[in-house]
LUMPA-851924 format. One record per residue (C-alpha): residue number from 1; x, y, z. Coordinates in Angstrom, 1 decimal. Layout:
% LUMPA-851924
NUM,X,Y,Z
...
//
This chain:
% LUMPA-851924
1,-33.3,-20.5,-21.9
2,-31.7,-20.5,-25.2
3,-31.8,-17.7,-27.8
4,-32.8,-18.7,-31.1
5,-30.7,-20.8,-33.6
6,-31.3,-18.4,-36.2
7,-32.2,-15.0,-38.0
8,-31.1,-11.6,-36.1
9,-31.3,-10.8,-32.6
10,-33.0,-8.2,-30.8
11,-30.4,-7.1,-28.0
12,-31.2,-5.0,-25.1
13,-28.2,-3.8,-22.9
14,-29.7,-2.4,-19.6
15,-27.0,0.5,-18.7
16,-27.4,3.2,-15.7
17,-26.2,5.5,-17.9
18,-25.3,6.2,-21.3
19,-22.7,8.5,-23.3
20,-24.8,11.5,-23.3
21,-25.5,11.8,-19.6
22,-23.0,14.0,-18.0
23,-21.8,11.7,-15.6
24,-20.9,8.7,-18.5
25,-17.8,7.0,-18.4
26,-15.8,4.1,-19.5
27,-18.7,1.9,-19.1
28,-21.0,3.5,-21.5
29,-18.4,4.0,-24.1
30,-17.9,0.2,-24.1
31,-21.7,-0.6,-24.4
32,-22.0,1.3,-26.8
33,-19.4,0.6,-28.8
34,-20.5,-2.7,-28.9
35,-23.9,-2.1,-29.3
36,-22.3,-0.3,-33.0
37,-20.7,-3.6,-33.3
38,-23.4,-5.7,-32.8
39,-25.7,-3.6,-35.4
40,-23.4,-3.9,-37.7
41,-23.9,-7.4,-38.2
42,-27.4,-7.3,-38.4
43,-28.7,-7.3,-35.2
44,-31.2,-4.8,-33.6
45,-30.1,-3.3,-30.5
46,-32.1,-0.7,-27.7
47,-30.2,0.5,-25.1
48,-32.2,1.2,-21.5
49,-30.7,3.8,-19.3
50,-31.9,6.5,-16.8
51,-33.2,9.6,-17.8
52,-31.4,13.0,-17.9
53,-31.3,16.6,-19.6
54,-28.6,16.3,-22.0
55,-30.7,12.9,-24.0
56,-34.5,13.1,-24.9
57,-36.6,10.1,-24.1
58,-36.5,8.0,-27.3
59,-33.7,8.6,-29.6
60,-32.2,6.5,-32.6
61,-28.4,7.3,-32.9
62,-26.4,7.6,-36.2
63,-25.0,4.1,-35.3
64,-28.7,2.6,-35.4
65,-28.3,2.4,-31.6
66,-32.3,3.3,-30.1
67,-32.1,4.8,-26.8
68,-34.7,4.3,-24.4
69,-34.2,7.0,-21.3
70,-36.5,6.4,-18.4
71,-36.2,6.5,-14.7
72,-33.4,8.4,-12.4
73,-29.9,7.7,-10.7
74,-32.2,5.2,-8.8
75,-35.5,4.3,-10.1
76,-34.1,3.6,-13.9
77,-33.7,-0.6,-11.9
78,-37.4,-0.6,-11.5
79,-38.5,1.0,-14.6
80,-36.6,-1.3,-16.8
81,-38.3,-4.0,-15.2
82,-41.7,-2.5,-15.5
83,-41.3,-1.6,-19.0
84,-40.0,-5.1,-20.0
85,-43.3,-6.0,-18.3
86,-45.3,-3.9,-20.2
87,-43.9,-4.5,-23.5
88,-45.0,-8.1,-22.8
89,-48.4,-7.1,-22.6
90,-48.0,-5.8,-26.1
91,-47.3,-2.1,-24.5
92,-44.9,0.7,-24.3
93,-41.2,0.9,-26.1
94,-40.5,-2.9,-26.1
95,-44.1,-3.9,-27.5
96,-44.1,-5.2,-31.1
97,-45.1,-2.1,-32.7
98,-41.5,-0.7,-31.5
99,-39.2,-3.9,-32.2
100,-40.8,-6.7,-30.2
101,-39.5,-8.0,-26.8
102,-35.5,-8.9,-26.5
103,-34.2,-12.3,-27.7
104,-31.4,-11.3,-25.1
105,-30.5,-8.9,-22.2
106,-27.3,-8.0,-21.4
107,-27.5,-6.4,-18.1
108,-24.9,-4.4,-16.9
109,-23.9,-4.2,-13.5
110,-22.5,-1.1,-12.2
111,-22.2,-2.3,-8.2
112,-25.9,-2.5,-8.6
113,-27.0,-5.0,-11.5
114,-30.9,-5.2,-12.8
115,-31.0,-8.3,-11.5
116,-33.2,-9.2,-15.1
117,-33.2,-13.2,-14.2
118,-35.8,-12.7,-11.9
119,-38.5,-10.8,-14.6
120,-37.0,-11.4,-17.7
121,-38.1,-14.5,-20.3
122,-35.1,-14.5,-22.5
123,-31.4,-15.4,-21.7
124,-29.1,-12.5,-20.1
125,-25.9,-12.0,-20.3
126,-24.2,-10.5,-17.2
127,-21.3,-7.8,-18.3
128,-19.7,-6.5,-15.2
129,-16.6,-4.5,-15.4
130,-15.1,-4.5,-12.2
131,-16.2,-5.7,-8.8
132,-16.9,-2.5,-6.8
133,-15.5,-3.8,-3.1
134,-13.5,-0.7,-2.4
135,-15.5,2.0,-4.0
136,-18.7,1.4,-1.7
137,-17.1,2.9,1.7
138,-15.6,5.7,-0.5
139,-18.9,6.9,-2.2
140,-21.6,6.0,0.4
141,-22.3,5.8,3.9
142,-21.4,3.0,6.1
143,-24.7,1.3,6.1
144,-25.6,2.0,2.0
145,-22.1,0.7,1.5
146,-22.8,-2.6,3.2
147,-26.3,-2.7,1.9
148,-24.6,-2.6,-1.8
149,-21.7,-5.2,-0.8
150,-24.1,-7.5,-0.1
151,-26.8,-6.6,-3.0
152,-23.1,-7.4,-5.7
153,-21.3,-10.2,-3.4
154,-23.8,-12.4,-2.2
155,-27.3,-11.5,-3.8
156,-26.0,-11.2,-7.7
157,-24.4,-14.2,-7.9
158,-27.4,-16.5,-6.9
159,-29.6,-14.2,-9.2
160,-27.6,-14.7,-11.8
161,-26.4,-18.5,-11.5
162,-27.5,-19.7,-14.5
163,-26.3,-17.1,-17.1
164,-23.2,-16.1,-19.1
165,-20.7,-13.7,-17.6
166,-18.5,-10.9,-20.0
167,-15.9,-9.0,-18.0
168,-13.3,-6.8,-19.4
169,-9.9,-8.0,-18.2
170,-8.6,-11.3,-16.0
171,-8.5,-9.2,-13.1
172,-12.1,-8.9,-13.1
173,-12.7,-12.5,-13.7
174,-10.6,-13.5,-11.1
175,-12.5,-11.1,-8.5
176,-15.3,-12.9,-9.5
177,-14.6,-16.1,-8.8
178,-14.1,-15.2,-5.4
179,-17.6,-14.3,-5.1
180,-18.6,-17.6,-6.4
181,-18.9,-17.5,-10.2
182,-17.0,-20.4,-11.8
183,-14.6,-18.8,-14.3
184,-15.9,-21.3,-17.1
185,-19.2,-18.9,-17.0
186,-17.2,-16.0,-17.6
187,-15.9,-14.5,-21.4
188,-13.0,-12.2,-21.1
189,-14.1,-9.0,-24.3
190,-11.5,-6.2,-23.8
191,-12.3,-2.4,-25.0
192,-11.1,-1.6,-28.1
193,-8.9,1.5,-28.7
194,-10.5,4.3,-30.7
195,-9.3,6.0,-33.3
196,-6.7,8.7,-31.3
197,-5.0,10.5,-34.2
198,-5.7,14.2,-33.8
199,-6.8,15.7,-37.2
200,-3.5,18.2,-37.0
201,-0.3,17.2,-35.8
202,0.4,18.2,-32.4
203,3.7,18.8,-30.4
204,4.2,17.6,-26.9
205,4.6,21.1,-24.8
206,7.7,22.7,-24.3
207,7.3,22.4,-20.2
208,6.5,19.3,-18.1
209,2.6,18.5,-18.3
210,1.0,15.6,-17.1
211,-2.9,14.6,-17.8
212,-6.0,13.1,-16.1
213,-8.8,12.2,-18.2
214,-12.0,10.3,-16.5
215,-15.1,11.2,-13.9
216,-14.1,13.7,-11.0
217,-15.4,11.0,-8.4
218,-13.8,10.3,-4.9
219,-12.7,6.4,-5.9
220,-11.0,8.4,-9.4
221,-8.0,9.8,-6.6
222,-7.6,12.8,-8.5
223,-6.0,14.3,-5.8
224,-3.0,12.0,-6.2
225,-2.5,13.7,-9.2
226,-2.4,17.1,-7.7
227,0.0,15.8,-5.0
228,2.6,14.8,-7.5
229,2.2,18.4,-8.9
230,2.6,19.8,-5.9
231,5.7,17.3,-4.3
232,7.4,17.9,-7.6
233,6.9,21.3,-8.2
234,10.6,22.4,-7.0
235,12.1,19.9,-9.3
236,10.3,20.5,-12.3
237,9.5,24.5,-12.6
238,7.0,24.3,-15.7
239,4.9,21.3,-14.6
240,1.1,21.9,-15.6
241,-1.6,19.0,-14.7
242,-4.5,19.2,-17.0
243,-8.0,17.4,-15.3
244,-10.6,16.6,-17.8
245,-13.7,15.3,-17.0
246,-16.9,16.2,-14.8
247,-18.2,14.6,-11.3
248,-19.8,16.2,-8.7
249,-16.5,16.3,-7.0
250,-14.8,18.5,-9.0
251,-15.6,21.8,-6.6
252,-13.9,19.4,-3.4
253,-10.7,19.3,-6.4
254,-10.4,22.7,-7.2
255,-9.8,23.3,-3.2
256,-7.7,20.9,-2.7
257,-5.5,22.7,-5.6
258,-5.8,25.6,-3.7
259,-4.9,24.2,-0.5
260,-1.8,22.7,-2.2
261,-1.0,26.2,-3.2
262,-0.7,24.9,-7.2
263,-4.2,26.6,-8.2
264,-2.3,28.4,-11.2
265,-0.9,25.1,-12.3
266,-3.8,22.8,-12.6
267,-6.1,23.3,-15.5
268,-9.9,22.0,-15.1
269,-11.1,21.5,-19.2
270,-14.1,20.1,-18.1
271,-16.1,17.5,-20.8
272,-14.2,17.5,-23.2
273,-14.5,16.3,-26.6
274,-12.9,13.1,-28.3
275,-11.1,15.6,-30.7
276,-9.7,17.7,-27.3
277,-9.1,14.5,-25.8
278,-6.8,13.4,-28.5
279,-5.1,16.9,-28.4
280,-4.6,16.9,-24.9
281,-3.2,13.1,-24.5
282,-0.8,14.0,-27.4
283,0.7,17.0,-25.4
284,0.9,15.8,-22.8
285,4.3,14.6,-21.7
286,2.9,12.0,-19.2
287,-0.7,10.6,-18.5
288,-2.2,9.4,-14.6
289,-4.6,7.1,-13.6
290,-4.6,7.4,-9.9
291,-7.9,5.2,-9.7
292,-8.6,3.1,-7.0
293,-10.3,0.3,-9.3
294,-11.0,0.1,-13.2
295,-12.1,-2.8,-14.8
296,-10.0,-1.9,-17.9
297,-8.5,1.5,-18.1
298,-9.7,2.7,-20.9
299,-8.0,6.1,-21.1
300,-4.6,4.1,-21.0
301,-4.7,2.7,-23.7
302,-6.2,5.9,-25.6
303,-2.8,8.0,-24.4
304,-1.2,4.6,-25.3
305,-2.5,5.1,-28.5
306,-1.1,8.6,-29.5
307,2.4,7.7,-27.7
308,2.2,9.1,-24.0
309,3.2,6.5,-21.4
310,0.6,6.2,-18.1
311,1.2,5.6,-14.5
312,-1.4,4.0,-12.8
313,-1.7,1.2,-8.9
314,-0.5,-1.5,-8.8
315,-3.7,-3.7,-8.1
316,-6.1,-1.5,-9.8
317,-7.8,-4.2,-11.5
318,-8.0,-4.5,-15.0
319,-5.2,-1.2,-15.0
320,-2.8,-4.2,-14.8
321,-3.8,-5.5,-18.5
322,-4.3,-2.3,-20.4
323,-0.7,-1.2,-18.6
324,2.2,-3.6,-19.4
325,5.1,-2.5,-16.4
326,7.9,-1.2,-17.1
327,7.1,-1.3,-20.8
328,4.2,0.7,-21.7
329,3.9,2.7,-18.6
330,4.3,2.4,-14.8
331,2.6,1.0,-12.1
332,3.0,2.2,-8.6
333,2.8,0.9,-5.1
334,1.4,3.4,-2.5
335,0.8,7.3,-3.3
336,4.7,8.3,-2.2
337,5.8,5.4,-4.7
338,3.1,6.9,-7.6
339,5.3,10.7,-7.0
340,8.8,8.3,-7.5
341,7.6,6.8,-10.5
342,6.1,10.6,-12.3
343,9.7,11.8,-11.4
344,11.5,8.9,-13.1
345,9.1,9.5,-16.5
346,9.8,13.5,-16.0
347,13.1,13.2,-16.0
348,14.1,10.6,-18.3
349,13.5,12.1,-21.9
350,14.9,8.5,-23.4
351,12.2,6.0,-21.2
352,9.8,8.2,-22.0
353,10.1,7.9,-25.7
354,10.7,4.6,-25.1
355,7.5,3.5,-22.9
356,5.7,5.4,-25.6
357,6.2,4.0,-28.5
358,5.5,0.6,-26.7
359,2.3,2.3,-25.7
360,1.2,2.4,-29.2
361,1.9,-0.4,-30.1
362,0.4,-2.5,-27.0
363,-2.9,-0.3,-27.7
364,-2.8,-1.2,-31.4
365,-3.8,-5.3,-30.5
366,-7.4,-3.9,-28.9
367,-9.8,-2.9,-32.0
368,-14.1,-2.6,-31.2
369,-13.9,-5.0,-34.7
370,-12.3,-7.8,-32.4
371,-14.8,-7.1,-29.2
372,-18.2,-7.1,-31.4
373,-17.0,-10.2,-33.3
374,-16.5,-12.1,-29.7
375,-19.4,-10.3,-28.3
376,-21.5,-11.7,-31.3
377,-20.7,-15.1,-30.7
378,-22.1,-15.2,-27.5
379,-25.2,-13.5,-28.7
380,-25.8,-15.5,-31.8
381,-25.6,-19.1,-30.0
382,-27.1,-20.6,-27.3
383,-26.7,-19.6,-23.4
384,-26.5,-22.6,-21.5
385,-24.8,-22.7,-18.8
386,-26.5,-24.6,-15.3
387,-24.7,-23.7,-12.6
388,-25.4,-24.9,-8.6
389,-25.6,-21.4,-6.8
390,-22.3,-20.1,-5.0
391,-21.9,-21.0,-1.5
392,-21.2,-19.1,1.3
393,-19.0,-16.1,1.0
394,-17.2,-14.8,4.3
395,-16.0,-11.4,5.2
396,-18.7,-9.4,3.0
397,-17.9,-6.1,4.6
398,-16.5,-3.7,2.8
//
C-alpha cells in the first residue's frame, strides 16, 4: 500500500513504552523525538504505548505529541490491534472524531514487534533498534527466550516482508540481514544529541569518578562497572561510580556493591533528570557503557557532548558508531580488558582531554533536525517495497 501523494500525514508509532513510564529508555527518547520532528512539519502524530501510573490515559504533550496509554507490559500488543480495529468502525481514540485512522504505522519492535501487517490497512514502517539475540537468555527463561527468538528471527521478517525498515546504526542493519531482510529495505536514522550544556558551568571533581547512566537491567552489565571500581580501588583512592537510572534490578546492584565491599563508593541517583544528567556527565571524569547490546548508545554521545570520553564492548552493536576507538572513547574486549582500558583513561590526564574534546565534536554531526528530516521522507512518499519472504534461517537458538 502507498501513503498518500499529498497533504499531512496522520502517524502512529506503536511503542511498549514511552518517556514517562518508569522503565523508558533510549527507545522512547528516540520516538519521541522524532515524533516532535515529525509535528513540526505538519504532520499529526499519536503515539500508542502500554499503560502505567506515572502517564494518564490520553494526554497531548507540549510537543503536540497525543499519547494513547492502554494495555500492560504484555497485553499493550493486543490492544493496539483491537483499538486500530475499533477506530475503523468509527470508535474509540483512532475513530474520526479523535484524528481519523493512520495514513502510516511505524511499529516499533522492541524483541517483540506489533506485528501491524497482519491488521493494519495502511503502510508500516518497521523501526527496530537492535536485534535482541543475546538479551533473551539473560532476561527470560530458557523456553520464553526461545519462544521470543523465534517470534523476532523467523516470524517478523515474513510479517513484515513487504514494508520499509529504519534502524539506528549499520550494526543493526547488518544483524538484520542475517535474518533475511535485504539491506535495500532498510534506512539507517541515527539519534540526535540533545542539548547537553548544563545551565551553570560545572567542574569535573577533584577525585576519580566515573558514571553509568541507562536502565538497571541484567543485559545493561552494570556490574562491570562496579568491578572496575572495585579492581581499581588500590590504584586510584578517590574513585566514586555514580549509577543513574531505575530497573527492577537495581536491589540485585546495590548487593553486589556490598559484596564487592565498595558500598560507600557507589552512588545510586536514581531517575534522574536531563538537567542532573547533564551535571553528572560533566563531572564525571570518565563515562561506562558496559551493555551487552545497544542499537545506538545514546548516552555516549550525550557525555560526548559535554566532553567526557566513554568506554563501552567491542561488538555492542550500534556502540561501535556512536564510539569512534581510540578517538572519542574506548572500546573493550572482554570484562578484564574493559578494567585495562578505565585505568588507561584514569590515569592519563592528556588522553583524556584529548578523547574528550573529540567526543564533542563526533557528537556535534548527530542533530534530531537531521533524523526528522530523513524520517519525513520516508513518511511523506510512497512505501513500496515487494519483497519474496526470507528463507530459512539456521541456528535460531539463542
Amino acid at each position: 500500500m502507498d501513503i498518500p501523494a499529498a497533504g499531512n500525514r496522520h502517524v502512529l508509532f506503536l511503542n511498549w513504552r514511552d518517556t514517562r513510564n518508569p522503565h523508558g529508555g533510549g527507545s522512547e527518547v528516540y520516538v519521541e523525538k522524532i515524533a516532535a520532528e515529525l509535528i513540526r512539519r505538519g504532520h499529526r502524530v499519536t503515539l500508542f504505548c502500554a499503560a502505567h501510573s506515572d502517564g494518564p490515559a490520553d494526554e497531548v504533550t507540549a510537543a503536540g505529541l497525543r499519547v494513547v496509554r492502554r494495555g500492560g507490559r504484555h497485553t499493550v500488543y493486543l490492544q493496539a490491534a483491537l483499538l486500530y480495529l475499533i477506530g475503523v468502525l468509527g470508535f474509540g481514540p483512532l475513530s474520526r472524531r479523535h484524528g481519523g485512522r493512520p495514513d502510516v504505522i511505524v511499529d516499533v519492535g522492541n524483541g517483540l514487534p506489533f506485528l501491524s501487517p497482519l491488521w493494519a490497512f495502511c503502510p508500516v514502517i518497521a523501526l527496530v533498534h537492535h536485534v535482541h539475540r543475546e538479551q533473551w537468555p539473560v532476561v527470560l527463561t530458557p523456553r520464553l527466550a526461545r519462544i521470543g527468538w523465534w517470534i523476532e528471527s523467523w516470524l517478523a521478517p515474513r510479517v513484515y516482508r513487504h514494508c520499509r525498515y529504519v534502524t539506528v546504526s549499520a550494526a543493526t542493519r547488518d544483524e538484520l540481514a542475517v535474518l533475511g531482510v535485504d539491506p535495500r529495505r532498510v534506512s539507517i536514522i541515527h539519534n540526535g544529541t540533545p542539548e547537553m550544556r548544563p545551565a551553570a558551568p560545572v567542574a569535573r571533581t577533584p577525585d576519580p569518578s566515573l558514571v553509568v547512566v541507562g536502565r538497571l537491567v541484567p543485559h545493561k552489565r552494570v556490574e562491570m562497572a562496579l568491578d572496575a571500581v572495585a579492581g581499581l580501588a588500590g590504584e586510584f583512592p578517590g574513585l566514586t561510580l555514580t549509577v543513574a537510572g531505575q530497573g527492577w534490578w537495581e536491589d540485585e546492584l546495590k548487593e553486589y556493591a556490598v559484596t564487592l565491599g565498595i558500598a560507600d563508593r557507589v552512588r545510586f541517583a536514581g531517575f534522574v533528570s536531563d538537567e542532573e544528567k547533564r551535571v553528572l556527565m560533566s563531572r564525571a571524569w570518565v563515562a561506562l557503557t558496559p551493555s551487552l547490546k545497544e542499537g545506538w548508545g545514546l548516552t555516549i554521545v550525550e557525555a560526548g557532548a559535554v566532553g567526557t570520553p566513554n568506554i563501552a564492548f567491542r561488538g555492542a552493536g550500534g556502540v561501535e558508531e556512536s564510539l569512534v576507538d581510540g578517538k572519542t572513547g574506548l572500546l573493550a574486549d572482554d570484562p578484564a580488558d574493559f578494567i585495562a582500558k578505565v585505568r588507561s583513561l584514569l590515569a592519563d590526564d592528556a588522553l583524556r582531554a584529548e578523547m574528550g574534546s573529540a567526543a564533542r565534536v563526533h557528537a556535534d554531526h548527530f542533530t534530531w533536525p537531521a533524523a526528522g528530516e530523513k524520517f519525513a521522507a520516508l513518511v511523506e512518499r510512497p512505501v513500496m517495497v515487494p519483497a519474496a519472504a526470507p528463507g530459512p534461517r539456521t541456528h535460531l537458538v539463542p
